[in-house]
C-alpha positions as CSV (number, residue, x, y, z in Angstrom):
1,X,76.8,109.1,109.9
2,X,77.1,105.8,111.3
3,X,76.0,104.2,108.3
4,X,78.8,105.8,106.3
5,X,81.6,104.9,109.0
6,X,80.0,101.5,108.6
7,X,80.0,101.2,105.1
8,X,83.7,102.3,104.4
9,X,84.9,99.8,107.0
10,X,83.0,97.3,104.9
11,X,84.2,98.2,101.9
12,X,88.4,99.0,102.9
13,X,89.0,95.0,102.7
14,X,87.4,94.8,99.7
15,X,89.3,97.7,97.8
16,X,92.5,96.1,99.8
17,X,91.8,92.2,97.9
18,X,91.5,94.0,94.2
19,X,94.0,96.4,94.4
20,X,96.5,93.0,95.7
21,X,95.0,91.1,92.7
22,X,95.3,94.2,90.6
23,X,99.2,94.3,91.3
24,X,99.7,90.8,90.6
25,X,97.7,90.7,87.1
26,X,100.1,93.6,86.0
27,X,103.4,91.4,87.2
28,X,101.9,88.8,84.7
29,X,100.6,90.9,81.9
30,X,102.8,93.2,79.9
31,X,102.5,96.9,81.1
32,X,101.7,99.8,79.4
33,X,104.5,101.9,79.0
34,X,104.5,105.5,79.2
35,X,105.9,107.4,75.5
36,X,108.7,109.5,76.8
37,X,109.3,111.3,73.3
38,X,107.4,114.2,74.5
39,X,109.2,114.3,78.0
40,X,112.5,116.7,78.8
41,X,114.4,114.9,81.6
42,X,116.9,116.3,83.7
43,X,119.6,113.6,85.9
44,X,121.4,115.0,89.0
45,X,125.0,113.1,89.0
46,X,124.3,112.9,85.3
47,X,128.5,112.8,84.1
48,X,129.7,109.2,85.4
49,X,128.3,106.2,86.9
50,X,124.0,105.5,86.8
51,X,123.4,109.1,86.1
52,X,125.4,108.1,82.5
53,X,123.9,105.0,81.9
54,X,120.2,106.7,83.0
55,X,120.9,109.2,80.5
56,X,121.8,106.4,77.5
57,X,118.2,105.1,78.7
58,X,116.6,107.6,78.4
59,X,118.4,107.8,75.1
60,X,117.3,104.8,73.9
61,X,114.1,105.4,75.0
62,X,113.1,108.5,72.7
63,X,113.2,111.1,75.2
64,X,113.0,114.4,73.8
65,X,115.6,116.2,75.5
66,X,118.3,114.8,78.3
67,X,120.2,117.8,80.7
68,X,122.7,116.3,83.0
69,X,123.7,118.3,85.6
70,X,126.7,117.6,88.1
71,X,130.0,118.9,89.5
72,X,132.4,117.6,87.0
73,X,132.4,119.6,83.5
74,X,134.6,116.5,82.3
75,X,132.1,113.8,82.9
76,X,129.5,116.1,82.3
77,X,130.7,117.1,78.8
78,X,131.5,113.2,77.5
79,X,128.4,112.0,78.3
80,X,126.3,114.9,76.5
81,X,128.4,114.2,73.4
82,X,128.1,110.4,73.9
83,X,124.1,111.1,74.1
84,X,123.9,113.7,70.8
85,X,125.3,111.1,69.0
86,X,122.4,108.8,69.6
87,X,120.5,111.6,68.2
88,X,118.9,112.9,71.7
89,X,119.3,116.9,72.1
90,X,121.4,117.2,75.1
91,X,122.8,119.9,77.5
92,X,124.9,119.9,80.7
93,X,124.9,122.3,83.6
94,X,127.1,122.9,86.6
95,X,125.5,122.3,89.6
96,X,126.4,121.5,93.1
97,X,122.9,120.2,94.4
98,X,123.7,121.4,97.4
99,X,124.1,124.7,97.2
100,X,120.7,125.9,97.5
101,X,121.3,129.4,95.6
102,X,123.0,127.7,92.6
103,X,120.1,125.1,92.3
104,X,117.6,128.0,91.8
105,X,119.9,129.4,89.9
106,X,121.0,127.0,87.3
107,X,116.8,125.8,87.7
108,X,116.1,129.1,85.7
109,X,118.4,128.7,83.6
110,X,117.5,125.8,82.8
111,X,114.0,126.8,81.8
112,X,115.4,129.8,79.5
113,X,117.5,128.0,77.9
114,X,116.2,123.9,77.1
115,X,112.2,124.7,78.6
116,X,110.5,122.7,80.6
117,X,111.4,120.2,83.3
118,X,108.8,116.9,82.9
119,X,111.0,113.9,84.6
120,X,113.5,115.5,87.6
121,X,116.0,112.4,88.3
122,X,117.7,113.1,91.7
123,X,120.8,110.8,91.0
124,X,123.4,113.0,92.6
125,X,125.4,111.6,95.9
126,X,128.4,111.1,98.1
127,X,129.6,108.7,100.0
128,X,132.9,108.8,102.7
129,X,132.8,105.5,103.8
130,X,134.1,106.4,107.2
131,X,132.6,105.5,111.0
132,X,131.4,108.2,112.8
133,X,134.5,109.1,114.9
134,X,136.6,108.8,111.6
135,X,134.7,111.4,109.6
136,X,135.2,115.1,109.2
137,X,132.2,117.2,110.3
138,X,132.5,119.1,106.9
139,X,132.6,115.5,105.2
140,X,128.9,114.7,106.9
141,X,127.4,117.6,105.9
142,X,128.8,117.5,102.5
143,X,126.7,114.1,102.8
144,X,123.7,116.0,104.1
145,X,123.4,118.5,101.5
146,X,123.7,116.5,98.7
147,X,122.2,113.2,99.0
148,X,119.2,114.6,101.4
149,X,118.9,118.7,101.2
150,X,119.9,118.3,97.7
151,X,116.6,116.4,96.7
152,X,114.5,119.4,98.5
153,X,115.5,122.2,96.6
154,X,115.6,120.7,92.9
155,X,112.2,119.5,93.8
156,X,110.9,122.8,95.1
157,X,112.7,124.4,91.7
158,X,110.9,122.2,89.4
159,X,107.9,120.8,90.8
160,X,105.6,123.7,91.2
161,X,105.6,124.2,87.1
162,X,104.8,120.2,86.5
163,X,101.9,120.7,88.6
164,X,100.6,123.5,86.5
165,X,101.5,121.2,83.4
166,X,99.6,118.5,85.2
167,X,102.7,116.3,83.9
168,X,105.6,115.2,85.5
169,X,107.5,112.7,87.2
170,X,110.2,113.2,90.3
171,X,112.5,110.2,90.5
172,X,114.8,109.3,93.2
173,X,117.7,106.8,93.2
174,X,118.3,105.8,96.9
175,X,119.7,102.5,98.5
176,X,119.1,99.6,100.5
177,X,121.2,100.7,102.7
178,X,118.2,103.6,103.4
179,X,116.3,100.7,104.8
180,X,119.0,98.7,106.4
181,X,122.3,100.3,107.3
182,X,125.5,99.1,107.6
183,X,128.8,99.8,109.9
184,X,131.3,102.3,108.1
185,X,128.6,104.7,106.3
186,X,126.9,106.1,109.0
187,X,126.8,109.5,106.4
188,X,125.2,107.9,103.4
189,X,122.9,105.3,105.0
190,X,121.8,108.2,107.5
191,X,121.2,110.9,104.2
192,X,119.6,107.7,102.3
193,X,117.3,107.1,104.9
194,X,116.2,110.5,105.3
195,X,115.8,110.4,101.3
196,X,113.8,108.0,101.5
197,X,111.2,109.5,104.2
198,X,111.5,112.6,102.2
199,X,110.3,110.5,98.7
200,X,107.8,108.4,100.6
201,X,106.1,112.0,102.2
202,X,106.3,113.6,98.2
203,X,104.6,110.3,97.0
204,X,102.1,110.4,99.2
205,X,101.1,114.3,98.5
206,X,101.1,113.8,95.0
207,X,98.4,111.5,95.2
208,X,95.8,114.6,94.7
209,X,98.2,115.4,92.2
210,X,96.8,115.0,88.6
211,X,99.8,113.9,86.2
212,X,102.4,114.3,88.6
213,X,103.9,111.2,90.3
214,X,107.3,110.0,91.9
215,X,109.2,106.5,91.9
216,X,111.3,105.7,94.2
217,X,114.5,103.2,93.3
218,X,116.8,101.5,96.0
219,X,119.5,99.2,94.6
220,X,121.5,96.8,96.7
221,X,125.4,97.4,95.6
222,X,125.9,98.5,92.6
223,X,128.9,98.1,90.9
224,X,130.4,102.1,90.3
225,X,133.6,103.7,91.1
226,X,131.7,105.4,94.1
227,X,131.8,102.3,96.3
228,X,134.6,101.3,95.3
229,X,136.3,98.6,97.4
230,X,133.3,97.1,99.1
231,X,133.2,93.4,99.6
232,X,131.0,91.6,100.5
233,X,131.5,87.7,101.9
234,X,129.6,85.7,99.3
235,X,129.8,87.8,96.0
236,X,128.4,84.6,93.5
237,X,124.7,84.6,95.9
238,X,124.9,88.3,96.2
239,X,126.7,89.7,93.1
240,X,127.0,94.0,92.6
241,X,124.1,95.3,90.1
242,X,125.4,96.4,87.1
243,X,124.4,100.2,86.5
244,X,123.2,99.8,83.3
245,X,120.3,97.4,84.8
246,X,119.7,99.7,87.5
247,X,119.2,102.3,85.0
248,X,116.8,100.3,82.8
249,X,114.9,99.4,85.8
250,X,114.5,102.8,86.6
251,X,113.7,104.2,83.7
252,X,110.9,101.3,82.9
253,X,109.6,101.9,86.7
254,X,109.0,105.5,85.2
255,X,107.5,104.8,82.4
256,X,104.6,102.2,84.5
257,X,104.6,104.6,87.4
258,X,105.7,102.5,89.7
259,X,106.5,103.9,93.0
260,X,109.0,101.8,94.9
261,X,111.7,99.8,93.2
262,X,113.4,97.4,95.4
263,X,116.8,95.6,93.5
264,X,117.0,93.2,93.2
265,X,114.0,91.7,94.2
266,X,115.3,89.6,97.1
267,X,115.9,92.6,98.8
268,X,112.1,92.5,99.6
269,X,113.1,89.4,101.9
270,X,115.6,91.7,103.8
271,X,112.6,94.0,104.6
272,X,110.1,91.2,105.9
273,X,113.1,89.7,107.9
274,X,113.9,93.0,109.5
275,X,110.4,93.7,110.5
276,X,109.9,89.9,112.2
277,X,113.7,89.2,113.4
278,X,115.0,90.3,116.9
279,X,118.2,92.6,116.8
280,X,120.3,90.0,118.1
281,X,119.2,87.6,115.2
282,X,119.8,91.0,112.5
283,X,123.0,90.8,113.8
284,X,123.8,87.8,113.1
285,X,122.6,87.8,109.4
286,X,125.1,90.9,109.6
287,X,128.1,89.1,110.7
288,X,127.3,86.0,108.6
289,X,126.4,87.9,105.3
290,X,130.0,89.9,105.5
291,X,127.9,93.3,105.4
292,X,129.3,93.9,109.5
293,X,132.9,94.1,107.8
294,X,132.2,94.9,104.0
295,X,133.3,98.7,104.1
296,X,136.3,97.9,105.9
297,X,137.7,97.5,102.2
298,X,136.5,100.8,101.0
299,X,138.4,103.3,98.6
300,X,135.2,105.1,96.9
301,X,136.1,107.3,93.9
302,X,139.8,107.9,93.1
């Protein structure tokens, strides 16, 4: 028994070098990408903002069938016309993802009606923009239940039949913020960080998992109606992402199976800086940065 203890400590640094080496050969080399023209992909929040420009994507992409669902039948129904004429079958639902019963609900009909679910995209979210004293108790768990609880029960609704399939893919697009809050959105960076414990628990029980997988996206500010009114202090050295690269990023994350998407990629500094720096020193980048103050400006979706 010793010997075996002895020889997996051994070998752990080794498997640790390739698998850095690995990663690094594939940021040089061009990836294989996965063929999505046999995959039926449904996006939460699918009507406006990322969850339309995911679903032109996918679009472009040859996926075989896009469902949007969301809370807005006007949204909803543009962007499932815009997508049949790109040629892509398409069908919207209404769904509040946090309503637990109507999830299961519009889950099965999902299946009876378009089939099988292989790429879930939990895009759906809310966002107040309020301190903690300023917000509405039924505004926070609005927050709750769709940007966090919502994630739990279209995963539960759908994942069970991918594992039988052995194929499928659960995407979640998150935030920064989920890793490094901010003043004035107490709601969203608390459900975002919750989200993102929730993905990176799913992630790692997959991992027994044949053809099933999960990829988790976190943007820095993107530039969408929802956050509408943020400002930060030096927009030219930290511009808002467009979400029509966030949602090629994503989909191209899915299609290498790539399980955490940090954007852009100078957000990864943030995370080694907040793992090293004191608070007082976080603070300061806070103050300095304008992201202390930058939701003081706020007006979110109108």
């Amino acid at each position: 028994m010793i010997w075996k203890w002895l020889g997996a400590l051994l070998l752990f640094p080794v498997q640790m070098v390739y698998l850095v080496v690995k990663a690094a050969v594939c940021l040089v080399l061009p990836p294989k990408l996965r063929d999505l023209s046999r995959e039926n992909v449904l996006i939460t929040g699918g009507g406006r903002g990322i969850g339309r420009h995911l679903a032109r994507e996918f679009a472009r992409k040859g996926a075989r069938k896009i469902i949007l669902w969301g809370r807005t039948e006007k949204c909803l129904k543009e962007t499932t016309e815009e997508i049949r004429m790109m040629g892509t079958e398409c069908h919207y639902f209404i769904c509040d993802v946090g309503n637990r019963e109507e999830v299961y609900r519009q889950a099965k009909a999902v299946r009876e009606k378009v089939g099988d679910i292989t790429i879930l995209v939990n895009n759906a979210a809310v966002v107040h923009g309020k301190s903690l004293m300023d917000s509405d108790d039924d505004a926070l768990l609005k927050s709750q239940h769709i940007n966090t609880l919502g994630q739990f029960w279209t995963t539960k609704a759908f994942l069970p039949r991918m594992l039988e399939l052995q194929n499928g893919h659960i995407v979640c697009l998150n935030s920064v913020l989920a890793l490094s809050a901010i003043p004035g959105a107490i709601d969203y960076c608390t459900s975002k960080a919750s989200s993102f414990a929730f993905m990176e628990s799913l992630t790692l029980g997959l991992l027994d998992c044949p053809g099933v997988n999960a990829t988790t996206v976190l943007p820095f500010h993107t530039n969408t109606e929802m956050f509408q009114g943020m400002r930060i202090r030096f927009p030219s050295l930290f511009p808002p992402l467009k979400p029509e690269t966030v949602a090629r990023r994503t989909v191209e994350a899915v299609q290498m199976n790539q399980a955490f998407l940090l954007l852009p990629w100078t957000m990864h500094v943030l995370v080694i800086l907040k793992s090293i720096l004191p608070q007082a020193a976080l603070e300061e980048i806070h103050k300095f940065s304008g992201s202390y103050t930058c939701m003081n400006t706020f007006k979110g979706r109108t």
